[in-house]
Every structure is written in C-alpha cells, then in structure tokens.
SERO-4910 file (N, C-alpha, C, O; in steps of 0.05 Angstrom, whole numbers):
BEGIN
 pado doro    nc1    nc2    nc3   cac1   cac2   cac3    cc1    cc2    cc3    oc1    oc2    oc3
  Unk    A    357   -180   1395    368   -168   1372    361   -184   1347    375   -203   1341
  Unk    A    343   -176   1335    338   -179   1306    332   -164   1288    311   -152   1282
  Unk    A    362   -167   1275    375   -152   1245    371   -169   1230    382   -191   1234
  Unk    A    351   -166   1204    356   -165   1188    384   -159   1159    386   -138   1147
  Unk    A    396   -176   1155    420   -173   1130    412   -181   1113    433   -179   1099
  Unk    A    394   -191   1095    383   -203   1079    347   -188   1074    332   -185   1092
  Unk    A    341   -180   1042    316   -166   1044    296   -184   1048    301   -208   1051
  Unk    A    283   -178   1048    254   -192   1043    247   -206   1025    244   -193   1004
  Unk    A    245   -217   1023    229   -245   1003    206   -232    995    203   -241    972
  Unk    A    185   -214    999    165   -194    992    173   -178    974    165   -179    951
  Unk    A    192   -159    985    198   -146    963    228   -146    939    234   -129    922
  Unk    A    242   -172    948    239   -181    919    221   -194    900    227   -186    878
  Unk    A    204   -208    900    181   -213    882    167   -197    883    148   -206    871
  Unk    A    162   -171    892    148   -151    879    171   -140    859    167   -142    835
  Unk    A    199   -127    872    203   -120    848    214   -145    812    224   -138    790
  Unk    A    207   -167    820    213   -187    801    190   -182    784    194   -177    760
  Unk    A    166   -182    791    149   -182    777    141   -147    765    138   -141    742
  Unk    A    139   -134    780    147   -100    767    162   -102    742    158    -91    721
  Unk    A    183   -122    753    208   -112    716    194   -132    707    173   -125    718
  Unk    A    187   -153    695    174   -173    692    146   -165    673    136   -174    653
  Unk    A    141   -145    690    109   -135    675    123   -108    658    112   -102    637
  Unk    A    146    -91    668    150    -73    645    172    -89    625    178    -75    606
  Unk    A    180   -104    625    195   -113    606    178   -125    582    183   -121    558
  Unk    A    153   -145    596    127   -147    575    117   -133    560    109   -140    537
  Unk    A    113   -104    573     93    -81    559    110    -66    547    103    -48    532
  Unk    A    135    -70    551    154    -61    539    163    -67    509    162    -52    490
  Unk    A    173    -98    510    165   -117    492    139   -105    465    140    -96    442
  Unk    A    113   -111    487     94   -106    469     83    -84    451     64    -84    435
  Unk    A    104    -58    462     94    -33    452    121    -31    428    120    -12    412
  Unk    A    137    -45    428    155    -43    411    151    -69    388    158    -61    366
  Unk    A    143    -94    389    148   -106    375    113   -128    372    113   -148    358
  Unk    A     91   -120    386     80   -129    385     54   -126    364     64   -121    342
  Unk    A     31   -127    363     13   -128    342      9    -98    327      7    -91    304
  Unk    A      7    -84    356     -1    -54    360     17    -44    364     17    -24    378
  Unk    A     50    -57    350     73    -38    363     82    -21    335     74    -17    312
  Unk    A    102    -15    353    119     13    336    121     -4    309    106      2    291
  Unk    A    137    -24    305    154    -34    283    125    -51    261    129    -55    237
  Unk    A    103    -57    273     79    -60    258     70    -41    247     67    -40    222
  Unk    A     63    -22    265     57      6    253     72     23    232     59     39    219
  Unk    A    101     19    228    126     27    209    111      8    184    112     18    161
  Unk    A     99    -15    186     97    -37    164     70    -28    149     69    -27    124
  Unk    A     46    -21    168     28    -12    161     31     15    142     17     14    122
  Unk    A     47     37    146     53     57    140     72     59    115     72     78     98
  Unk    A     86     37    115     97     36     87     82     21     67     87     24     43
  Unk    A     56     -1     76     46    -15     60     24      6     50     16      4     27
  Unk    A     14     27     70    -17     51     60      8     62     39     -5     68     19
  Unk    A     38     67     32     40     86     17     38     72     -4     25     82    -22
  Unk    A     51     46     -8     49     42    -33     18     24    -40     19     12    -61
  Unk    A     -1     22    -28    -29     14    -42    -33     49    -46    -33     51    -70
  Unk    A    -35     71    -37    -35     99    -50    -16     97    -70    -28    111    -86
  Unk    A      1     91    -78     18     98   -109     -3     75   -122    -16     84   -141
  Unk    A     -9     52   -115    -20     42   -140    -48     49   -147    -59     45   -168
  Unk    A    -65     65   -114    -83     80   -124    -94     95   -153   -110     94   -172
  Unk    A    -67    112   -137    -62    137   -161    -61    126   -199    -70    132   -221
  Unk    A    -41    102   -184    -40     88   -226    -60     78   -234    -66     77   -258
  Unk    A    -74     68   -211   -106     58   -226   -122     77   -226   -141     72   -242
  Unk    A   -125    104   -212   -134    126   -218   -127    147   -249   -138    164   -263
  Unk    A   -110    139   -248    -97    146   -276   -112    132   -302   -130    141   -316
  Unk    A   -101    113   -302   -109     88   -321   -145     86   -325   -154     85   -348
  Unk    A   -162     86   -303   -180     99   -310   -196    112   -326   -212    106   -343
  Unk    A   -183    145   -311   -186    169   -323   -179    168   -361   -189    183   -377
  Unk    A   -158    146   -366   -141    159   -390   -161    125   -409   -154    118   -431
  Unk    A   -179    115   -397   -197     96   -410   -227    114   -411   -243    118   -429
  Unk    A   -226    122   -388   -251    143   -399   -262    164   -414   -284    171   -421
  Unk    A   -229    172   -416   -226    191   -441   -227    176   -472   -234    189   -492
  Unk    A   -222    160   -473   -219    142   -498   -244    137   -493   -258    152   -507
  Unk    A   -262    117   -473   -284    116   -491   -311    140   -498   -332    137   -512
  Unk    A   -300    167   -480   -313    175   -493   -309    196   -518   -323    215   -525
  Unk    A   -286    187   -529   -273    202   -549   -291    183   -571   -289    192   -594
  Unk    A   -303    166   -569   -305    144   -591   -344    134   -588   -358    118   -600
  Unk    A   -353    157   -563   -380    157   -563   -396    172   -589   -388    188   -606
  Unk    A   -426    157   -582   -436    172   -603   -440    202   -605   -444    216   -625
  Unk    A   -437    206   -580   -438    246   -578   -418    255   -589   -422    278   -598
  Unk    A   -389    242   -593   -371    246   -583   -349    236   -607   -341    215   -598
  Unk    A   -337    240   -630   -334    227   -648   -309    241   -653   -307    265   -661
  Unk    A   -284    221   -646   -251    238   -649   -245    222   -671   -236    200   -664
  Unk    A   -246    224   -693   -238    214   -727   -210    201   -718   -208    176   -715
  Unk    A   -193    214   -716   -164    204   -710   -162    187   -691   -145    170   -696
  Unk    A   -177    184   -664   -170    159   -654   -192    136   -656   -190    115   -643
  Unk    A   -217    145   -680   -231    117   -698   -207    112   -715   -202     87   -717
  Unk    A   -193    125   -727   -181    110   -750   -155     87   -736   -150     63   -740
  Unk    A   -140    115   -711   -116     88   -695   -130     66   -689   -116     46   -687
  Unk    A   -158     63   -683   -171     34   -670   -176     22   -690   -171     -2   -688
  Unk    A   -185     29   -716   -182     14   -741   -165     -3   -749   -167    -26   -757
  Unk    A   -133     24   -745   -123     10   -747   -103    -18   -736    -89    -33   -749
  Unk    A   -109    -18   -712   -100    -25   -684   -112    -58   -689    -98    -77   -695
  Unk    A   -141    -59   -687   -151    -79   -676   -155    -90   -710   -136   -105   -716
  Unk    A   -172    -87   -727   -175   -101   -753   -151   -100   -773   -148   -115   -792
  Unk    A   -137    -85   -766   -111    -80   -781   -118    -67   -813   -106    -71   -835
  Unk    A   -134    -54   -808   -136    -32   -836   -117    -16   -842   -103     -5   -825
  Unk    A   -115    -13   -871    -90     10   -878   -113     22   -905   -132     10   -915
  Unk    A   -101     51   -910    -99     70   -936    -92     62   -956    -68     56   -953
  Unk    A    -99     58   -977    -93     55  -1000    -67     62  -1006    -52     44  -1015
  Unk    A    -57     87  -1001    -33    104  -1005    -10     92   -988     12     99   -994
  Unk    A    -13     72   -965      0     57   -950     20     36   -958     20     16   -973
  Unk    A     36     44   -944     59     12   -956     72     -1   -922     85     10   -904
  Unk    A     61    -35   -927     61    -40   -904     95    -61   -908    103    -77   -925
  Unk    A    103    -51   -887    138    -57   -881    144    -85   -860    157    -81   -840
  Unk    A    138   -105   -863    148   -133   -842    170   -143   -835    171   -162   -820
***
C-alpha cells in the first residue's frame, strides 16, 4: 500500500513556475517598456508635441504672410509704415508722442 497524501514535488514547481512566468508577463504588459501605462505616456506626450505642432504651424504661416506682405511683388503700405514704425521708431509730423 502506497498512498500518496502529499503532491508531488513535480507538480508543484511546475505550477510555481507557471504563476511565476504569468505574474512576469503580467507585470510586463502592464508596467513594462511596451506596457499599457508607457503607452498612456506616449499618447499624452504625441498630443501635446501635436498642440505645439499646430502653434508652430501657425506662427509660421502668420510670418509668411508678413514677409510676403513686405515683398517686392508684394507691397502692403500699412504694414511698411507699422515696421517703420516698430523697429526705427518713426512718427508723422502730425504726431504727438506721449511717455
């Protein structure tokens, strides 16, 4: 008569190492390089380099328009005179300057 009361020494270290290996990949799919909570980081960092896209896409657009408001094809009187008066600090005769 031999009963066994006690399992196997086999298959507890199979199942030790079973939980062992899903608790790892488990681990790794949640918190690892390629996990969920990296991926959440990646995803909030693409939105905001896209918002600052867009402002340097802006900013751009609204410099390209200026210079070519001020090309030689291209001649907007009113914003030669604001750069006049902007950068050399020219005024109108008819002007009265207030400090």
């Amino acid at each position: 008569m031999n009963t066994r009361n006690k399992p196997a020494i086999g298959v507890l270290l199979y199942s030790a190492v079973a939980f062992g290996l899903g608790a790892y990949f488990t681990f790794a799919a949640v918190q690892g390089d390629y996990g969920l909570f990296r991926r959440a980081e990646i995803e909030a960092g693409e939105a905001e380099l896209r918002a600052q896209l867009d402002t340097l896409q802006a900013r751009v657009a609204r410099m390209e328009n200026l210079t070519k408001r001020l090309s030689d094809t291209y001649l907007d009187l009113d914003l030669l005179d604001q750069q006049a008066r902007d950068v050399l600090g020219l005024l109108r005769a008819d002007e009265i300057v207030v400090r």
